[in-house]
N, C-alpha and C positions, 0 to 999 in steps of 0.2 A: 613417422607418426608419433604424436607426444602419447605417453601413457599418462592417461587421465586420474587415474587411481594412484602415481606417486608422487612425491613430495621431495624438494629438496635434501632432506635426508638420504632419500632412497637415491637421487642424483651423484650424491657425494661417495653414498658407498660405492656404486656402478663407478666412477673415477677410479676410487680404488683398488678394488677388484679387478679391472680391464688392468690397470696397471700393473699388478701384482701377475697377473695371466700374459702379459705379453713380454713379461721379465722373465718366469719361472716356468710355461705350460710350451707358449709359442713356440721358442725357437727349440724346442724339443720333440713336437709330436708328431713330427714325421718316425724321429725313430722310437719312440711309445709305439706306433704304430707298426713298426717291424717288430720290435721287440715281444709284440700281442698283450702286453700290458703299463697300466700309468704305476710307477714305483712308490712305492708303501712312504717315501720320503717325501713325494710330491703331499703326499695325504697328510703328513703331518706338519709341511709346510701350511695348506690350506687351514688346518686345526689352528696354528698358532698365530695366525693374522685374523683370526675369528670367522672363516667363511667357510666353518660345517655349522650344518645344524642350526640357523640363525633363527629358529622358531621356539628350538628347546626354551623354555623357563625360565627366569634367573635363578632362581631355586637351586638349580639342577648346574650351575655355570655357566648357560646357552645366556643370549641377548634377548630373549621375550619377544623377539620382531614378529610383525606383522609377516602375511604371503607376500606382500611384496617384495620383500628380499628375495624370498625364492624364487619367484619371476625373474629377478636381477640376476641372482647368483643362475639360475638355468639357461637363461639367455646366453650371458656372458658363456657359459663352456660350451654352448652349444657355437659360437662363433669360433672358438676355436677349434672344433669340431667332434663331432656325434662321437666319436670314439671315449667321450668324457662323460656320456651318460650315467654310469654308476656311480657318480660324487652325487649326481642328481639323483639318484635311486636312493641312495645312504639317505642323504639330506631331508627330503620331503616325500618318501612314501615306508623306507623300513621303520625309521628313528618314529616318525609318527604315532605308528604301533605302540612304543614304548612308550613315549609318552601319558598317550590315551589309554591304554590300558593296563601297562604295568603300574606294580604294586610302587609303594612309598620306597621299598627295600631292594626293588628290581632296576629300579630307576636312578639309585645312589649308586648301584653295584654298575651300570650298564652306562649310564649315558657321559660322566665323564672321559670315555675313553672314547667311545663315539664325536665328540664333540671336538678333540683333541687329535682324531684321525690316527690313536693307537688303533681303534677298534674299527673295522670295518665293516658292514654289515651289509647283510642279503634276505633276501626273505623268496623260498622255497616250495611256490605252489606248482607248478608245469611238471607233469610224470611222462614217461615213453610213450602210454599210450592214452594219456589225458592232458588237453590243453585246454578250449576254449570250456569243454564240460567239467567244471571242477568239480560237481557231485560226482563223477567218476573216480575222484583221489582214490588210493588203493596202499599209500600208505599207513601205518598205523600205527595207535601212542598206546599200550597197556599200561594199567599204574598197577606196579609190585610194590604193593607196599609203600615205600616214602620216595618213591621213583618211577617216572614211566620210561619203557623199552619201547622204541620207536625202529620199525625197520618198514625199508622202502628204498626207493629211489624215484630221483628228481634229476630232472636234464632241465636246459637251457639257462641254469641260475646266473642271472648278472652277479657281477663281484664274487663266482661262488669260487675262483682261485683262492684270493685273499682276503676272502670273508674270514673274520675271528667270531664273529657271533649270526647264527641264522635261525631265521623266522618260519619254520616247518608249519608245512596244515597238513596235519595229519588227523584220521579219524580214530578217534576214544570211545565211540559206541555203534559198531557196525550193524547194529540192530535197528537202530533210529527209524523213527519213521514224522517228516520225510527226510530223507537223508541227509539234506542238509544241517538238520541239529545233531548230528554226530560228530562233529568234526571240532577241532581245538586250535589251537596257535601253541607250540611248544618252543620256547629260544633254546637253539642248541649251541655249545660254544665248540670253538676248533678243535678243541683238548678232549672233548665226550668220547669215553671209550667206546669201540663202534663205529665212531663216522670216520668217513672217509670220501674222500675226493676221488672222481675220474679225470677223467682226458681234460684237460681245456679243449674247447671246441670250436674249430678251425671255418669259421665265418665267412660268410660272403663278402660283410662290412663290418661298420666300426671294429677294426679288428685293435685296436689299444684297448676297448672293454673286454675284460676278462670274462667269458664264459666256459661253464661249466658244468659237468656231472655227479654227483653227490651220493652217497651210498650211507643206508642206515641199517647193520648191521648188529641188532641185537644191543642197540644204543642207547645207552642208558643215563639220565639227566635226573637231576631233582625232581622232585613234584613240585615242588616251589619256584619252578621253571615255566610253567603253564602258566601262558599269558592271558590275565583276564581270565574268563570263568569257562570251567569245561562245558562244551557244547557249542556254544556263542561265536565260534570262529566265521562260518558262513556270515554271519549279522553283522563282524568288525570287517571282515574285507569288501563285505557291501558298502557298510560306511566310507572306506578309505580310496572305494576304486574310482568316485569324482575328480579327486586329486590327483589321483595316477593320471587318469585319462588326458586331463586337465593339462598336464605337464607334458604328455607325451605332442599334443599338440600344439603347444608353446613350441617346445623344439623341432617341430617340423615348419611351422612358420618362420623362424629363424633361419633353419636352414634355407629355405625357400629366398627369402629377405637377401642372404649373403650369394645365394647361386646366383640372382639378378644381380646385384652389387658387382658382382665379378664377369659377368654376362656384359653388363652395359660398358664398363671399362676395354673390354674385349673388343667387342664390335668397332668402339673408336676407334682403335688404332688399329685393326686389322684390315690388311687393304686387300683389294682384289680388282679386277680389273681397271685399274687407277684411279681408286676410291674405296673408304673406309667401307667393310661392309655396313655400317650400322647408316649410308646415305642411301641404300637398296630397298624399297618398298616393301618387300617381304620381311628383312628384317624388320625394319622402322614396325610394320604392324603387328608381328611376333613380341616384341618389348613393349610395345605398347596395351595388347591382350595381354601378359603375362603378367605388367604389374599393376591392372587394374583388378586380375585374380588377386594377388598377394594382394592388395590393399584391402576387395572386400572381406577377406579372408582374417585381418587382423582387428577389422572393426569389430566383425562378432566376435571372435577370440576376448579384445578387447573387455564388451562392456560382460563376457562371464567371469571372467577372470574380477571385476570389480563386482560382481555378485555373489559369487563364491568367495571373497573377503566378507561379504556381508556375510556369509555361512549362511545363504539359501541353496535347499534343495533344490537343484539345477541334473541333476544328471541327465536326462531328457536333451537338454541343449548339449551339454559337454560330450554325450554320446555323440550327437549329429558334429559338434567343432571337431572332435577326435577323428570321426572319418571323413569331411569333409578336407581338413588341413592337412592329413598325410596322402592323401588322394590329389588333392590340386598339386601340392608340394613336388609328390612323384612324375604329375605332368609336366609342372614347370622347370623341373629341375631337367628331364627329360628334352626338352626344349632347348633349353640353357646349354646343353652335351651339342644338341646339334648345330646349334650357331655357333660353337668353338670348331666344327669339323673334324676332321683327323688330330689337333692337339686336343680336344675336348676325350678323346680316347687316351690320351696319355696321362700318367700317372704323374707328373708332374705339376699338370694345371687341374687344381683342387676341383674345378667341378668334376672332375674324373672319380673324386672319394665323395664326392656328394651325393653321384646318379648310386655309390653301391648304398651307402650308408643309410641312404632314407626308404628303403624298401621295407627293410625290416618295420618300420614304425605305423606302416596297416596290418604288423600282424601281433606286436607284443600289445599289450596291458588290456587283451582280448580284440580280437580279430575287425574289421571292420566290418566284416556279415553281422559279427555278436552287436556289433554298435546300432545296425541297421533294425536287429530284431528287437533291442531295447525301444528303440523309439518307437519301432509299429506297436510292441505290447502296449506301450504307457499313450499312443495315440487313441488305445480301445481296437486294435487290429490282433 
C-alpha cells in the first residue's frame, strides 16, 4: 500500500536506509539478539549516515524533517525486527522532549551527541509498583539549593543499559493537589552521582532491546537539569504520548505486514499431502482473512498518521489504532505460527521471534485497557 503522505524524498531516504540496514543491522541481529543488546557502534554508525533524530532542527545539526522520516526510519527497523525498538524510542519520543522543552543551553549541551549516537537516551517513568497509574510515581526530585536530589527507582526502562542521558518524572511537590501538578521531567546523565543501574532484564521478547532497572540513590543533578518548568511534567507527557502511541502502532502493523510476507512465501512451497499447503481451503481462507485484517488496519493507521503530520489532536483515534493494531497484529501473527506448524515453533523461522516480540506492544506506551478507557472517557462514557 502507497503511503499517501510521502514524497519522493521520503522514497529515496527509505533506498537508503533499507540499504544501509541490510548491510550493517541484517546480517547481525540474530546475534544482537543473543547478545541482549544492539552495540553502541551500531548507534554511531546510524548517527553518522544521518538516521537519528531526523526531526531534530537544523539549528541543533539534526535535518528539520518532517514525521515522515520517522514513519521510514521506524518501519525500516521494525523489518528488521522489534528487538530495534529503542533507536525508535531515542529518535521520536525521548530526543522530542528536548527539543520541546529544553532550554536554548540544554539543547546545545544535549542533542549533538544524541544525534551523533554518542548519546543514547531513555526516558524513565514505569516504577515496581506503578505502571499504567503514573499519578502513583513515588519517585522524587528535592531542589537543595542549586540542585535536585532525586531518589527512587524505575524498572522496565528501554535503552536503560546504555542510556547516557535519562528523562526521570519524578515528583517535586508531594503535596500538589491534583497530583498530577506535582511532578517534573529531570535529565539525569550516566555520570550523576547516585544513579545506578540494575539487572538488565531477561524478556520474553525483543530481547536485542536493552531493558532495565535503574536506581536513584540520593542523586544529585543541577537545577538547570529540570526540563521545562517544575510542575508541568504530567502536561509534557500528555502532550507527547500521541506520538508514542502512534509509533507503537506503526511497528505492530509492520510487524504484522512482514509475518504475512513470510507466511505467504511459506505456504507456497510447503507441501503436504501432494500439494503446497497454501492450494488447502483453510489455508487459502486464513490468508485471505488475515490480510484483509492487515490491510484494513493500515488504512486507518494510514490517514492518522497524515493527520498527526498536520499536528491535529487525534489521540482519541490513535488511542483506538494503538489497541486495535497490536491486538489484530497478535492474532495474525498468532495465525501466521500456526500455518508454519511444528517449524513455526522453531527458532529459526522468524515468525517464531515475531509470535514472542509483538506481545509486549499491548502492554508498553500504556496498556490497551488504558487505551480503551481513553476513548470511552473522551466518547462522554
Amino acid at each position: 500500500m502507497k503511503h499517501p503522505y510521502l514524497t519522493p524524498e521520503h522514497d529515496m531516504f527509505r533506498q537508503s536506509l533499507r540499504g544501509f540496514l541490510e548491510a550493517h543491522a541484517a546480517p547481525f541481529f540474530n546475534q544482537w539478539e543473543e547478545e541482549r543488546r544492539i552495540p553502541k557502534a551500531f548507534w554511531r554508525s546510524m548517527g553518522e549516515q544521518g538516521f537519528l533524530c531526523p526531526m531534530v532542527p537544523e539549528a541543533y545539526g539534526g535535518a528539520g524533517a518532517d514525521f515522515g522520516f520517522s514513519v521510514v526510519v521506524n518501519e525500516e527497523l521494525e523489518r528488521i525486527g522489534s528487538g530495534m525498538v529503542g533507536i525508535g524510542l531515542h529518535n521520536d519520543i525521548v530526543v522530542p522532549y528536548l527539543t520541546s522543552y529544553g532550554s536554548e543551553e540544554q539543547k546545545r549541551r544535549w542533542l549533538p551527541g544524541c544525534l551523533s549516537g554518542e548519546t543514547i537516551t531513555a526516558i524513565a517513568m514505569t516504577e515496581p509498583g506503578t505502571g499504567s497509574d503514573l499519578a502513583g510515581i513515588r519517585t522524587t526530585a528535592v531542589r537543595d539549593g542549586d540542585q535536585y536530589v532525586v531518589n527512587g527507582q524505575k524498572t522496565f526502562i528501554t535503552n536503560g543499559i546504555q542510556a547516557g542521558l535519562i528523562v526521570v518524572v519524578a515528583k517535586t511537590d508531594p503535596a500538589a493537589e491534583p497530583r498530577q501538578r506535582g511532578f517534573s521531567l529531570i535529565v539525569v546523565p550516566e555520570d550523576a552521582p547516585g544513579f545506578s543501574r540494575g539487572r538488565q532484564l531477561n524478556k520474553m521478547g525483543q530481547h536485542s532491546q536493552d531493558t532495565a532497572e535503574l536506581f536513584f540513590e540520593d542523586c544529585r543533578v543541577p537545577a538547570s537539569y529540570l526540563l521545562g518548568k517544575e510542575g508541568e511534567g504530567f502536561r509534557y507527557l500528555a502532550e507527547k504520548l500521541q506520538q508514542e502511541r502512534l509509533l507503537v502502532a506503526i511497528a505492530a502493523q509492520v510487524a504484522m505486514e512482514e509475518a504475512l510476507a513470510e507466511t505467504l512465501v511459506y505456504v507456497k512451497q510447503r507441501t503436504a499431502f501432494g500439494q503446497p499447503i497454501g492450494k488447502f481451503q483453510n489455508t487459502r481462507f486464513k490468508m485471505a482473512e488475515m490480510m484483509t485484517q492487515s490491510y484494513v488496519s493500515r488504512a486507518f493507521l494510514e490517514q492518522l498518521i497524515a493527520r498527526h503530520m498536520q499536528q491535529e489532536d487525534i489521540v482519541t483515534e490513535v488511542s483506538m489504532a494503538k489497541w486495535w493494531s497490536t491486538d489484530t497484529a497478535k492474532a495474525v501473527i498468532g495465525e501466521c505460527l500456526q500455518l508454519h506448524g511444528g517449524y513455526g515453533y522453531m527458532e529459526e523461522y522468524p515468525v517464531a521471534r515475531r509470535y514472542r516480540d509483538i506481545a509486549v506492544m499491548s502492554i508498553y506506551a500504556g496498556t490497551n485497557e488504558i487505551m480503551k478507557t481513553i476513548i470511552a472517557k473522551n466518547i462522554g462514557l
